[in-house]
C-alpha positions as CSV (number, residue, x, y, z in Angstrom):
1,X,-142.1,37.7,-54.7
2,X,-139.1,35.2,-55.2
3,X,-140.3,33.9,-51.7
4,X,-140.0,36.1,-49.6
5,X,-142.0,39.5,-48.4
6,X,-140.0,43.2,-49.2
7,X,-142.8,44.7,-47.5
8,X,-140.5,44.1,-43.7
9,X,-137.6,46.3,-45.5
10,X,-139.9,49.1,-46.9
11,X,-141.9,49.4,-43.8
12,X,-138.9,50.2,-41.7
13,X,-137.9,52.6,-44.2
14,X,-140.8,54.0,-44.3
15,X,-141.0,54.2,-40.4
16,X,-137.7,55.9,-40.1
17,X,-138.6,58.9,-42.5
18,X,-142.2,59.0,-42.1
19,X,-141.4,60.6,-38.2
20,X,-139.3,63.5,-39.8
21,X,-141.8,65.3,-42.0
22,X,-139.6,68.3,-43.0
23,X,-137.0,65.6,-44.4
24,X,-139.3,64.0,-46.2
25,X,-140.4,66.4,-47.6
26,X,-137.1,67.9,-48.8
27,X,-136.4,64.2,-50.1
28,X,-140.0,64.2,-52.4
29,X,-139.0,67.4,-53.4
30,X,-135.5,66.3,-54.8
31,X,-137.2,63.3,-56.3
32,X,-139.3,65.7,-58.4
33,X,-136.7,68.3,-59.0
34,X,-134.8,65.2,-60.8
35,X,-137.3,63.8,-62.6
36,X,-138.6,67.6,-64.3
37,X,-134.8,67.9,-64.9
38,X,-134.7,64.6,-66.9
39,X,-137.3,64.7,-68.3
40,X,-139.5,67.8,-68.6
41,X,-141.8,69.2,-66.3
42,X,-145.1,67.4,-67.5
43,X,-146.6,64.5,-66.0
44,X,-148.2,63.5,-68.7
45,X,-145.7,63.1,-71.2
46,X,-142.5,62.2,-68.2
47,X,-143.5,59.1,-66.3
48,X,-141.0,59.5,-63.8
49,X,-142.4,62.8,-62.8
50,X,-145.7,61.3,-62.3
51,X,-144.6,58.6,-60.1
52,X,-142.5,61.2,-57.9
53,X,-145.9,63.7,-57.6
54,X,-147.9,60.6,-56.7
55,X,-145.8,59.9,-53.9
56,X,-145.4,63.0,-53.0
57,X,-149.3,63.3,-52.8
58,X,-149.5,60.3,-51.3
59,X,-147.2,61.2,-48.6
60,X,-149.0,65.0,-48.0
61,X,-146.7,66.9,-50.0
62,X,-148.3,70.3,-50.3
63,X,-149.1,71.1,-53.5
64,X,-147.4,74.3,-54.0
65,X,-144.2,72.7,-53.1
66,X,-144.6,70.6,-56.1
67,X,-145.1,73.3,-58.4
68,X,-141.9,74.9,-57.0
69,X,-140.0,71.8,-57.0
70,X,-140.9,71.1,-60.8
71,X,-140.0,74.6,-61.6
72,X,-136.5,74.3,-60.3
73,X,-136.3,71.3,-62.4
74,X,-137.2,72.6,-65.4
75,X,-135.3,75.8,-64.8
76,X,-138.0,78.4,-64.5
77,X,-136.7,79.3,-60.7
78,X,-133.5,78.4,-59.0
79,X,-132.4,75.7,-57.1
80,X,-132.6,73.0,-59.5
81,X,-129.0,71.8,-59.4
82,X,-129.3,68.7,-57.7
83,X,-127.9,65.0,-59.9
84,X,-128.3,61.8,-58.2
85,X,-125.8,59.1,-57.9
86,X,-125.6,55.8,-56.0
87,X,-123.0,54.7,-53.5
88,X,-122.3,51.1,-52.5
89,X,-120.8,49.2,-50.0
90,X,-121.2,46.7,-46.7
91,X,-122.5,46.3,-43.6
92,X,-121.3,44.8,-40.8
93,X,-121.4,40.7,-41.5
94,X,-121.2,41.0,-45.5
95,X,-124.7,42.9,-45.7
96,X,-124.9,44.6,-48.6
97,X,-125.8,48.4,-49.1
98,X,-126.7,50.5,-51.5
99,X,-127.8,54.4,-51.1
100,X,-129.8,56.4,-53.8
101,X,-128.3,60.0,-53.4
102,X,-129.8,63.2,-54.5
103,X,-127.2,66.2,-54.1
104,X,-126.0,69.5,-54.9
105,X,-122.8,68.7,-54.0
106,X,-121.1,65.9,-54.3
107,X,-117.4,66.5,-52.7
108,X,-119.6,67.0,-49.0
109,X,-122.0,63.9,-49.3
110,X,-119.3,61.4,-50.7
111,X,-116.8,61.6,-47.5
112,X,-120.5,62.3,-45.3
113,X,-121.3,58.9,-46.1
114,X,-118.3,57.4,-46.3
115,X,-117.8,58.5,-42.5
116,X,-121.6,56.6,-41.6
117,X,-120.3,53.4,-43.3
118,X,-117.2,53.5,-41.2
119,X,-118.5,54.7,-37.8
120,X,-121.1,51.7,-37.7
121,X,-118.5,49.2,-38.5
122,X,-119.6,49.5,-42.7
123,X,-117.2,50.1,-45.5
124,X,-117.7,52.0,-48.7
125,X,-117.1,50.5,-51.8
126,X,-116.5,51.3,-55.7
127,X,-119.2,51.4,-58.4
128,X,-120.2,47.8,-59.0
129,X,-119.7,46.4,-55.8
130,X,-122.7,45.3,-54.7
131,X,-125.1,46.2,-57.8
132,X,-125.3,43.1,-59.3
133,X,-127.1,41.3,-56.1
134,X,-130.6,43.6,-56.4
135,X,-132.8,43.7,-59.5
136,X,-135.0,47.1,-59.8
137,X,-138.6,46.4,-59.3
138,X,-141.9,48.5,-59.4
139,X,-143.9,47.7,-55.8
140,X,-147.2,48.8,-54.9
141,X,-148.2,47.9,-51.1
142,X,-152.1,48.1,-50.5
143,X,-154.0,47.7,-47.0
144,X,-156.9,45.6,-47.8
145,X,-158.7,46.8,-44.8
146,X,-162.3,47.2,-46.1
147,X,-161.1,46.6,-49.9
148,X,-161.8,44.1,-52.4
149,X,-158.8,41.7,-52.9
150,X,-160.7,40.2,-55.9
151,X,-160.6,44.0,-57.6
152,X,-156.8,44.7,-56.8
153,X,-155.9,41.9,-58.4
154,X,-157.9,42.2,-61.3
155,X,-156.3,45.8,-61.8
156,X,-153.1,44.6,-61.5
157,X,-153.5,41.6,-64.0
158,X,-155.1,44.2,-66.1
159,X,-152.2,46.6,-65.1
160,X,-148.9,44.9,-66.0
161,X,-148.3,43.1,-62.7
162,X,-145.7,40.7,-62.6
163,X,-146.4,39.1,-59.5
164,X,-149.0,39.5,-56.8
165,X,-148.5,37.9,-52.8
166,X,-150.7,38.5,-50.3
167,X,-150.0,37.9,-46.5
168,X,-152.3,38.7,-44.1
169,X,-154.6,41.7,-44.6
170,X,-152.1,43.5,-47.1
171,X,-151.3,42.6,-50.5
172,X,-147.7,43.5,-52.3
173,X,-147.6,43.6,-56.0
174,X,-144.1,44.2,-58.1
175,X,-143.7,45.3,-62.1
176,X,-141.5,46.7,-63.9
177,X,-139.9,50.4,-62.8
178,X,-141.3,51.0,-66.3
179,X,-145.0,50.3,-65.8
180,X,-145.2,51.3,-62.3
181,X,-146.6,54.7,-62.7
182,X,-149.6,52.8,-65.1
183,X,-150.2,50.3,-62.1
184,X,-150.4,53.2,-59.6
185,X,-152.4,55.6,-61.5
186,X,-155.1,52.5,-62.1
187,X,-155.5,52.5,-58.4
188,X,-155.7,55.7,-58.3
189,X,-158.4,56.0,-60.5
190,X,-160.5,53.2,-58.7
191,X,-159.9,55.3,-55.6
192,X,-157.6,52.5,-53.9
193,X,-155.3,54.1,-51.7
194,X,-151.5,52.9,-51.9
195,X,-149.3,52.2,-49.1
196,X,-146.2,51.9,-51.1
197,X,-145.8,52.9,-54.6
198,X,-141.9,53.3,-55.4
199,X,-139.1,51.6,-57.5
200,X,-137.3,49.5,-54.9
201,X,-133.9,47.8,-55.6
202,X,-134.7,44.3,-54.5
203,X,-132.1,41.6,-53.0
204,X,-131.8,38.4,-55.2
205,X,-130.7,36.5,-52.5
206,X,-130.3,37.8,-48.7
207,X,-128.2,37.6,-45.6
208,X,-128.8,36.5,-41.7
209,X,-127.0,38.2,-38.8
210,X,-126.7,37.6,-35.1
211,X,-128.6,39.4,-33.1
212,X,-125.4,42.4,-31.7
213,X,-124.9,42.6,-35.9
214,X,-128.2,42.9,-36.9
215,X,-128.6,46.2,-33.9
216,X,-125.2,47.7,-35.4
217,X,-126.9,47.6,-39.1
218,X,-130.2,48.6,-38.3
219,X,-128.4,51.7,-36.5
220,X,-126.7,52.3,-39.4
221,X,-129.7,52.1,-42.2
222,X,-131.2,54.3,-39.8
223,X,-128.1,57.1,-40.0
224,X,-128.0,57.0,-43.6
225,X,-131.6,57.1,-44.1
226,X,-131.8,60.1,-41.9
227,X,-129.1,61.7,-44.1
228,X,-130.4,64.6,-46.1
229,X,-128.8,63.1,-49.8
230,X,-130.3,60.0,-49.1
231,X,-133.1,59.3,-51.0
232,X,-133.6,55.6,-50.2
233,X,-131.5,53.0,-48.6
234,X,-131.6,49.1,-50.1
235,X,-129.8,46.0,-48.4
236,X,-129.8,41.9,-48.4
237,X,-130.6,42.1,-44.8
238,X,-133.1,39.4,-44.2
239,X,-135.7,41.8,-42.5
240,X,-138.5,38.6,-41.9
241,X,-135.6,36.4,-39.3
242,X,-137.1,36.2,-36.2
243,X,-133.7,38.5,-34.7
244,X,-134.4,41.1,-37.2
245,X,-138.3,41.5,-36.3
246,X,-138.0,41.5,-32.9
247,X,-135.3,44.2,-32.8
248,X,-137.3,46.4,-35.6
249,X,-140.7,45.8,-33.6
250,X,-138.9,46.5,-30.1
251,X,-137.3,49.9,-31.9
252,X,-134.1,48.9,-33.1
């Protein structure tokens, strides 16, 4: 994975929302909302759907949320205005940002997170910005805790898998955002239970901080990941320096 592990960056993410259920909840939701909107409100014919309900199963969405959620997309009940967007900008240090937002409006997020970036020492910036330094990748995170490495990779040569690393007892596989939801739903057919399955704006190149910059970012990937419009946060910060461990494994 262009040497180096994402699976440090997602983790934390992952961390951060996973200990507010009812906002992750509401974020899975918007996720499907979007994708019925888009793109219909079967999962067999809109792959984007499919990836959002595996998630959301993945991450205990109840199942009659779903059903609600893609009926506000498709229009059958209301509540389905919501259009995502992305805002860029920086970090303290030069530490690129980016934020996928999911909103119903628009005129309250933008100056919402305009005011995070500037609190925490951050500045907003225009469209472009900072786009061109991540690539958009399909990753898949397994445990392989009582699984067979040999079979996961099989699957994912099988499966469209671009690249597959392994570090420790847990094995991170990329693809295309395209052929993400055909890698996932092979595990899922071979009962292999995912960690992370998501489209994940990866750094092509990422930054080191001191340690009194890295706690001022962390705090503020934090604030906008605990932001209701923000769907997921992406940044160059190099998660696997020594600084940045320490502080993420010490809480921040």
């Amino acid at each position: 994975m262009a040497g180096h592990s994402h699976w440090a960056g997602i983790k934390h993410k992952k961390a951060l929302v996973d200990s507010k259920r009812s906002k992750l909840w509401s974020k899975l939701s918007k996720a499907i909302i979007v994708a019925a909107k888009l793109g219909g409100g079967d999962p067999d014919g809109n792959i984007r759907l499919r990836a959002a309900i595996l998630e959301a199963k993945s991450l205990s969405l109840p199942k009659d949320n779903i059903e609600r959620a893609i009926k506000k997309g498709t229009g059958e009940i209301d509540g389905g205005n919501v259009e995502e967007t992305l805002y860029e900008g920086y970090g303290p240090g030069g530490v690129a940002i980016m934020c996928d937002i999911m909103t119903d409006n628009r005129n309250r997020t933008a100056p919402e997170i305009r005011k995070i970036f500037d609190v925490h020492g951050g500045a907003l910036g225009g469209t472009g910005c900072v786009a061109y330094i991540f690539e958009r990748k399909g990753v898949i995170a397994i445990d392989l805790t009582d699984k067979s490495e040999e079979q996961i990779i099989e699957i994912a040569l099988e499966n469209n898998a671009l690249d597959v690393e392994t570090r420790q007892q847990r094995i991170e596989l990329t693809t295309s955002p395209e052929c993400l939801s055909q890698l996932a739903n092979a595990f899922e057919q071979a009962g292999i239970e995912m960690e992370v399955n998501e489209v994940v704006r990866v750094p092509q190149t990422t930054v080191d901080v001191d340690e009194e910059t890295a706690t001022t970012i962390l705090k503020l990937l934090e604030t906008l990941e605990d932001h209701d419009d923000v769907q997921a946060v992406s940044t160059n910060l190099n998660f696997e320096h020594p600084t940045i461990a320490r502080l993420i494994s010490s809480g921040g």
